[in-house]
TISEBA-821528 format. One record per residue (C-alpha): x, y, z; residue number from 1. Coordinates in pm, 1 decimal, m for minus. Layout:
N
         x         y         z  num
         X         Y         Z  NUM
...
***
This chain:
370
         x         y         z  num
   m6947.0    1993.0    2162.2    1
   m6733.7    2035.0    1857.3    2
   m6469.0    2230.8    1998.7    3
   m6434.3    1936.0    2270.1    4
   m6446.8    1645.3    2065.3    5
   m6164.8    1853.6    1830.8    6
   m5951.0    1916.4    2227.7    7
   m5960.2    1549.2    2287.5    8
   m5837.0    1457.5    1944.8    9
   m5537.3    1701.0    2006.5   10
   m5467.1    1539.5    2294.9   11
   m5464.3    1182.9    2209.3   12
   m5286.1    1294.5    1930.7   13
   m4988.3    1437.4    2151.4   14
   m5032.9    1140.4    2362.9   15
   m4951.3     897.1    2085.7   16
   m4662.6    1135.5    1902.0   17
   m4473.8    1165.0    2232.8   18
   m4380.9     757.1    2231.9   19
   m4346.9     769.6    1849.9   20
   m4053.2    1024.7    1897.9   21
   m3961.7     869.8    2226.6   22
   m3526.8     871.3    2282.0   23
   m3369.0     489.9    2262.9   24
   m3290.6     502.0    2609.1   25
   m2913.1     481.8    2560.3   26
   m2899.1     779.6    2329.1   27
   m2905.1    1107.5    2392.9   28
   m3180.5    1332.5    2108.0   29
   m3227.2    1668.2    2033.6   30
   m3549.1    1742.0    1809.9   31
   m3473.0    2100.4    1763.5   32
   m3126.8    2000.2    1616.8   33
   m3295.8    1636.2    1439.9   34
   m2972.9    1471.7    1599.9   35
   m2913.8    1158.6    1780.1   36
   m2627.2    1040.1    1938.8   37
   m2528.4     727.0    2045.9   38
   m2197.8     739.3    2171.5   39
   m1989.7     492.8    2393.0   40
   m2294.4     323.2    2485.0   41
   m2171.6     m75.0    2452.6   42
   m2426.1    m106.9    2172.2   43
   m2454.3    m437.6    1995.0   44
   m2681.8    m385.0    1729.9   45
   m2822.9     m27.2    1591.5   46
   m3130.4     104.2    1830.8   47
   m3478.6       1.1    1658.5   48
   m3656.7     272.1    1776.1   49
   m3426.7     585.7    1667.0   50
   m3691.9     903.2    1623.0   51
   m3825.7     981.7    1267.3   52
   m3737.3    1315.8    1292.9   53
   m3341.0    1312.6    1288.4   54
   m3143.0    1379.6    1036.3   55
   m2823.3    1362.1    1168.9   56
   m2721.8    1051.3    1387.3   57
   m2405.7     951.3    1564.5   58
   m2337.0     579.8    1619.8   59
   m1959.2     579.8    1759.8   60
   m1739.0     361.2    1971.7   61
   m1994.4      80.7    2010.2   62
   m1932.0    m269.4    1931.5   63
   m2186.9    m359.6    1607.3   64
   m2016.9    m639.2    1444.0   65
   m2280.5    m611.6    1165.9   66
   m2502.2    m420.1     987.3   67
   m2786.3    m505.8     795.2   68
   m3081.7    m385.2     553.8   69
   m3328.7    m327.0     835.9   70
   m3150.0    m141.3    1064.0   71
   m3223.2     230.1     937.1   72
   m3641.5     102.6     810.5   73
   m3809.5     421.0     838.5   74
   m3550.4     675.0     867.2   75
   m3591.7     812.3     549.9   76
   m3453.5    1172.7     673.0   77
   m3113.0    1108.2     800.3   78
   m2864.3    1287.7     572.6   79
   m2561.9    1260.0     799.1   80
   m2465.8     947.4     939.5   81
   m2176.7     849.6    1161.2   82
   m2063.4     497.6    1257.0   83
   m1733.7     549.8    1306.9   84
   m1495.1     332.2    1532.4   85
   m1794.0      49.3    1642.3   86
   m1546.7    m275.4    1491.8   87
   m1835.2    m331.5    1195.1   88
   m1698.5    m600.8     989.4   89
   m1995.3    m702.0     812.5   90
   m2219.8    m488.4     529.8   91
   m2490.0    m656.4     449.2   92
   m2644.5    m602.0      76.8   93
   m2877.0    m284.0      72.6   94
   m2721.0    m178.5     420.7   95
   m2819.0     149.5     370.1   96
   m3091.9     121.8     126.7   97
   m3360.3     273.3     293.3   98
   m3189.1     632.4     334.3   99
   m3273.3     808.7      20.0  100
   m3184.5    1122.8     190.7  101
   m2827.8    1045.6     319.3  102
   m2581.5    1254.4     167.7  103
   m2253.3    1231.9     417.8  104
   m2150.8     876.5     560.6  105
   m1856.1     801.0     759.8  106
   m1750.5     437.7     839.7  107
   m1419.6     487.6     947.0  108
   m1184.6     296.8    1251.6  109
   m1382.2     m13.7    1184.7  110
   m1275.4    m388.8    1113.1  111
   m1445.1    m453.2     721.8  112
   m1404.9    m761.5     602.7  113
   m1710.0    m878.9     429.6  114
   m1869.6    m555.4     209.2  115
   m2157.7    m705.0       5.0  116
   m2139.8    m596.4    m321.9  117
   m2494.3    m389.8    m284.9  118
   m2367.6    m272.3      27.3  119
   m2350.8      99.0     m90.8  120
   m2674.9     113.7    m313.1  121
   m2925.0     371.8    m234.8  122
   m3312.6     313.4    m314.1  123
   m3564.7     643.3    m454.1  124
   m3270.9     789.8    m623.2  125
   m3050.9     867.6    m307.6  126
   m2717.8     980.5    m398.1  127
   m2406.5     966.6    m144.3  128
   m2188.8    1278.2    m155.4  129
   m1912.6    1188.0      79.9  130
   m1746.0     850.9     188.3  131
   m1503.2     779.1     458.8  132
   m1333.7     480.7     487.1  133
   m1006.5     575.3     652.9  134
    m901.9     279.1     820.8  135
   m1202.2      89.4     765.8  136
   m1100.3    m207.3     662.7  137
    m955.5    m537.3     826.2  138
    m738.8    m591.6     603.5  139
    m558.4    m560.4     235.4  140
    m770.4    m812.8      63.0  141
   m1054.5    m625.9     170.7  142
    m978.0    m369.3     m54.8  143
   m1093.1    m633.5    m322.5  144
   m1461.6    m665.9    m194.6  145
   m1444.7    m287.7    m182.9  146
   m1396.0    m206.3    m530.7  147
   m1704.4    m451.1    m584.7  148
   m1902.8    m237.2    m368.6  149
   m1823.7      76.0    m537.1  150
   m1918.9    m127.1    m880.0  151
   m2210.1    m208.6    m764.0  152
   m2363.5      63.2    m596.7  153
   m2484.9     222.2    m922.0  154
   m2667.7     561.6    m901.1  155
   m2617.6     602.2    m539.2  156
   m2237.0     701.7    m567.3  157
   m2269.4     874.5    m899.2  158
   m2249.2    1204.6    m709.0  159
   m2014.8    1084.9    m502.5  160
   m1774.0    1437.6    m376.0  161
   m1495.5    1308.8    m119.3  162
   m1402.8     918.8     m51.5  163
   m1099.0     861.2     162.9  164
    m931.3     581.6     204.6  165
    m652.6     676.3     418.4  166
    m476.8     434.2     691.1  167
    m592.8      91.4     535.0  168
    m268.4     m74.6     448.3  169
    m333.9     m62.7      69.6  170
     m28.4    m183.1    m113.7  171
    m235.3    m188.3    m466.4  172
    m579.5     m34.6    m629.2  173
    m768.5    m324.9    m819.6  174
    m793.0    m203.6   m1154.5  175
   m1122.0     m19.4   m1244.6  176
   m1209.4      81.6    m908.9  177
   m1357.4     397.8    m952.6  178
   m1497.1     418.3   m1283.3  179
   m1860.9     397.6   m1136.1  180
   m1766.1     779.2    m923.2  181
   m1749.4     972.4   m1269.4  182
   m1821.2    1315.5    m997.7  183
   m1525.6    1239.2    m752.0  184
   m1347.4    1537.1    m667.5  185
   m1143.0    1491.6    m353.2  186
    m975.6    1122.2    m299.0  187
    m755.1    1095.8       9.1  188
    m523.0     741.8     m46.9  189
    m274.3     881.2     216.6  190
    m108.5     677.9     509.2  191
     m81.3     380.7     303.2  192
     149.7     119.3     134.6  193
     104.9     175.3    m199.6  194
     404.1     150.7    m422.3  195
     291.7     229.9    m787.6  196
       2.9     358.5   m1022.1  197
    m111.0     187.2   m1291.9  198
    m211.1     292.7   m1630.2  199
    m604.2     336.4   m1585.8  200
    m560.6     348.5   m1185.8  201
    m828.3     684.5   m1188.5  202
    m989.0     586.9   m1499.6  203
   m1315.9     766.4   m1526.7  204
   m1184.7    1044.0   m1268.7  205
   m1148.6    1423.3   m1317.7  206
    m996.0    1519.7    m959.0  207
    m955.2    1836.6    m788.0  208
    m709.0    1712.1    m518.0  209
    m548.9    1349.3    m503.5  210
    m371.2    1282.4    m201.4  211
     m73.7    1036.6    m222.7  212
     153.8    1119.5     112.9  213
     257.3     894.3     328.4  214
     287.9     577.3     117.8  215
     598.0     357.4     m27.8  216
     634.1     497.5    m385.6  217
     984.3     521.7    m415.9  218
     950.4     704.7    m804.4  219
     661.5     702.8   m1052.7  220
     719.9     519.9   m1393.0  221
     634.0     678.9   m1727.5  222
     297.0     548.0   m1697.6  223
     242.8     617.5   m1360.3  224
     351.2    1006.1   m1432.7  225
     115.0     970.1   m1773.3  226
    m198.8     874.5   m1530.1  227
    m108.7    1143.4   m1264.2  228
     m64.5    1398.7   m1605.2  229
    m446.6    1325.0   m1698.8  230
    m572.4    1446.8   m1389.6  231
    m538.5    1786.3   m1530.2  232
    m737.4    1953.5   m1266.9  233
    m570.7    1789.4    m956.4  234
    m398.7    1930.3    m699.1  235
    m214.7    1642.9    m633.2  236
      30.1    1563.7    m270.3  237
     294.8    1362.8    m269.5  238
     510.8    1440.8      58.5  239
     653.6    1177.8     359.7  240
     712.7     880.8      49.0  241
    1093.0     736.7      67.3  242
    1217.8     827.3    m271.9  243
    1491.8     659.3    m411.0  244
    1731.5     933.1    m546.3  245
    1943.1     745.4    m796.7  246
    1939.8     748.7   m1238.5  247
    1542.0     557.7   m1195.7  248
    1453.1     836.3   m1073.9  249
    1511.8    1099.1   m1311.0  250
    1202.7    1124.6   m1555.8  251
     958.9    1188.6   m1222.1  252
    1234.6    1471.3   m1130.1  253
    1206.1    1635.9   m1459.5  254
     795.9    1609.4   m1470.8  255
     832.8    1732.6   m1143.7  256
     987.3    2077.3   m1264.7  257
     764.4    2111.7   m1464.9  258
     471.3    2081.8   m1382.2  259
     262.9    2304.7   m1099.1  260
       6.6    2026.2    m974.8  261
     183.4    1870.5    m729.5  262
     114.8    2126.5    m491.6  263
     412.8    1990.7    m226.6  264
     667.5    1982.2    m495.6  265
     894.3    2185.6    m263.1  266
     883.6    1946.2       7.0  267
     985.2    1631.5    m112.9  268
    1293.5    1512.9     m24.5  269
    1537.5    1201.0    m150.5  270
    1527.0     939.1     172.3  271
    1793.0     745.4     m45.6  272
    2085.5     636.4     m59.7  273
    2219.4     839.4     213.9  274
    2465.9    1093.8      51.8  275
    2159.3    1209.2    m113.1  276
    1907.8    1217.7     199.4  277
    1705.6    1522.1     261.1  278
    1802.3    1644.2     m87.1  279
    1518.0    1835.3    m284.0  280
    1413.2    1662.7    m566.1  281
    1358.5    2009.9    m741.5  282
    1742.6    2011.1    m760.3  283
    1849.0    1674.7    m894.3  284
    1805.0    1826.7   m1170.0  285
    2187.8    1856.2   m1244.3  286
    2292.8    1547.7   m1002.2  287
    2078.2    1299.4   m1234.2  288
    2326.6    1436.4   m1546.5  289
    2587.7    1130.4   m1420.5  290
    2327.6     894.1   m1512.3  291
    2435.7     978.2   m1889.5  292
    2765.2     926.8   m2009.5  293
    2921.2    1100.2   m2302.8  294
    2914.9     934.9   m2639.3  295
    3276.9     961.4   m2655.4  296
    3337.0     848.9   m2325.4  297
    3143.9     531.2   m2412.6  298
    3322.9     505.8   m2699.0  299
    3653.5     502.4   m2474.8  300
    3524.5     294.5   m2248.8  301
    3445.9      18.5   m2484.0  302
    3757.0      90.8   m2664.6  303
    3991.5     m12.4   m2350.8  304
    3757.8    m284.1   m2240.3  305
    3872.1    m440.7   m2604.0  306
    4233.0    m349.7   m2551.4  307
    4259.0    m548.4   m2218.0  308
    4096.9    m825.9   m2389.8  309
    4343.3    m820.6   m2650.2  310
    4652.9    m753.4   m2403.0  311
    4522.1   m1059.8   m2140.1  312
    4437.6   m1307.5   m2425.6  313
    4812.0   m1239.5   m2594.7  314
    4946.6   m1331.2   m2230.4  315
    4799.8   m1605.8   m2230.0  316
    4968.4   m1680.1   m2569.5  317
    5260.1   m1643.9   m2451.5  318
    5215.4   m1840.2   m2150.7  319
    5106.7   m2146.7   m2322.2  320
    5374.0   m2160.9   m2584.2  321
    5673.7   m2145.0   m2323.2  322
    5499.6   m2428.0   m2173.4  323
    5514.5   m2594.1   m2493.7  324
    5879.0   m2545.4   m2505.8  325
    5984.0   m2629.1   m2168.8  326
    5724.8   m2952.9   m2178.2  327
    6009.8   m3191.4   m2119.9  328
    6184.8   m3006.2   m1876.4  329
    5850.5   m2963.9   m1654.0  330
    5777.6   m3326.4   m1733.0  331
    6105.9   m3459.7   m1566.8  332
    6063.9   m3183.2   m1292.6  333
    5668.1   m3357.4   m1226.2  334
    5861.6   m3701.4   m1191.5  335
    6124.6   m3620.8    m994.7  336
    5896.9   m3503.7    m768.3  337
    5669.0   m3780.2    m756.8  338
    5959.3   m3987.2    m667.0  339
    6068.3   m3703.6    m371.2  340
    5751.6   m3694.9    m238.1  341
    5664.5   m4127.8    m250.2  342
    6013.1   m4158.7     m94.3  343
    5923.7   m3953.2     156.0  344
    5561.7   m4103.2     257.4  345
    5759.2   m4412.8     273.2  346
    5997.8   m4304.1     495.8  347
    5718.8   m4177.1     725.1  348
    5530.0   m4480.0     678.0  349
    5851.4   m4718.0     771.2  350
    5854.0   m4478.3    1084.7  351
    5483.1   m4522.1    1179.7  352
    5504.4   m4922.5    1184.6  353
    5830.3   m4922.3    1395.4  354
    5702.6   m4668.4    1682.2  355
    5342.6   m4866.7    1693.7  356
    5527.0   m5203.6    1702.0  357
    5756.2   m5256.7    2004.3  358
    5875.1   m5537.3    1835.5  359
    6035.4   m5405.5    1521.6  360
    6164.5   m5083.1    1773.7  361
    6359.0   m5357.3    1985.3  362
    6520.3   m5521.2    1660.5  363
    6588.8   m5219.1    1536.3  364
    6826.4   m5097.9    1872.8  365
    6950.5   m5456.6    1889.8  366
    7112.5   m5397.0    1510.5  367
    7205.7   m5055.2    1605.6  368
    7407.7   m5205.7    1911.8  369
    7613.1   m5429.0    1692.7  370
***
């Protein structure tokens, strides 16, 4: 009797496990793998019903405008979670609260504009270990709200490995962005606009690879080079930026050669001005010598700029006093040809009346004729 009662048990056991674990009907599962994918499946909002069991779920090329604290409740096991490319523009605060074992999250190709400041923070100690963003956000002044995120995730990114940013349009880093990712090791800022660092741009960072290609930096500054130089473990990329090869860019040329970090070094290139295009900047080494002149040849420079002065204001001595002596000779010469010239408009004027009044024309041939 026993051994029954324990047999139907089993079964109503099975019986109620098998809906529990049921597949979203757009998705496709795999228990043995703990993966669900949800794939170009015109979702609107994230399946309630996803399986307790997976750990790793795919939400791709969907269209989820927004995403909010209850739509991972009770999927405590997913460590790897995709959303790439669904046109999310909304995080919600405590988005992704409820995964305390997510470790990998990737949130890139979508349309951010609105990131809640407590987007990013993890409840039960969960701590994110990778971060993609690449081109994530709507817009520039997204980038803003983004750096509050980061802020205010706390624990959660502490651990934080990898974060790229790549492709977003970034023309600046809001200052003190990343001093809440004190284990960042990999930070991908390619494909973007940015045209300078700031001092305290990685504050709080000790990098192992900082990529920078594919941006607008035409040189880095002195403090620019200073915050790249504290990143003394970084293997940092700077190729595909337009640098401007002229005497500005001569201190980045020299740190350059001498330092072995920038792990492209042999592959940047000038972009301008064009005699100088394609030219290593390895070897502008001796080119960026014309940028300094000679102290003797500044001192000969300045020395004739003062002799022409001298030479042109004597000239002009000179001209002024034979003016002075010739003042009544260029005074008669002004009158007599004031009186040329009113003589003249006179005659023209005399002219003007006669040919616009037939009158004075016919008295004038009449006194001709006798």
């Amino acid at each position: 009797m026993s051994s029954f009662i324990l047999r139907v048990g089993v079964c109503a056991l099975l019986l109620c496990a098998s809906p529990c674990d049921a597949c979203p009907p757009p998705c496709e599962c795999s228990e043995a793998a703990r993966t669900v994918k949800c794939v170009l499946k015109e979702l609107r909002d994230i399946p309630s019903d996803i399986p307790g069991y997976t750990r790793t779920l795919f939400i791709t090329g969907n269209h989820i405008p927004r995403i909010g604290p209850d739509a991972f409740r009770g999927l405590e096991n997913i460590s790897t979670l995709s959303l790439s490319n669904n046109r999310i523009g909304v995080l919600e605060s405590r988005t992704f609260s409820g995964l305390r074992s997510l470790r990998s999250l990737d949130l890139s190709n979508n349309q951010l504009s609105v990131i809640h400041p407590e987007a990013f923070r993890l409840d039960s100690g969960g701590t994110l270990q990778e971060l993609n963003l690449s081109q994530a956000l709507y817009n520039r002044s997204a980038v803003t709200q983004l750096a509050g995120s980061l802020q205010g995730a706390g624990a959660a990114l502490a651990g934080l490995l990898r974060l790229d940013l790549s492709t977003n349009q970034l023309v600046y880093l809001p200052p003190n962005m990343f001093p809440t990712l004190p284990g960042l090791r990999r930070l991908n800022l390619g494909n973007n606009s940015l045209v300078a660092i700031k001092n305290g741009t990685f504050s709080g960072l000790d990098l192992e690879e900082l990529d920078l290609t594919q941006n607008a930096f035409k040189t880095f500054k002195d403090d620019a080079l200073q915050e790249l130089e504290r990143q003394a473990r970084a293997h940092i990329l700077l190729g595909e930026n337009p640098f401007l090869c002229n005497c500005g860019i001569e201190d980045f040329a020299t740190w350059l050669n001498s330092t072995t970090r920038v792990a492209d070094a042999d592959r940047l290139v000038c972009d301008a001005p064009h005699d100088a295009r394609n030219v290593s900047l390895l070897a502008l080494g001796e080119l960026v010598l014309s940028c300094h002149a000679s102290p003797s040849a500044d001192l000969a420079l300045q020395t004739s700029y003062v002799f022409l002065g001298v030479v042109l204001g004597f000239v002009g001595v000179i001209f002024l006093f034979v003016l002075y002596l010739n003042r009544k000779g260029i005074k008669k010469w002004i009158y007599e040809t004031r009186d040329a010239c009113r003589e003249l408009m006179e005659g023209y004027h005399y002219r003007y009346e006669i040919e616009s009044d037939p009158r004075l024309a016919q008295v004038s041939t009449t006194s001709s004729d006798l």
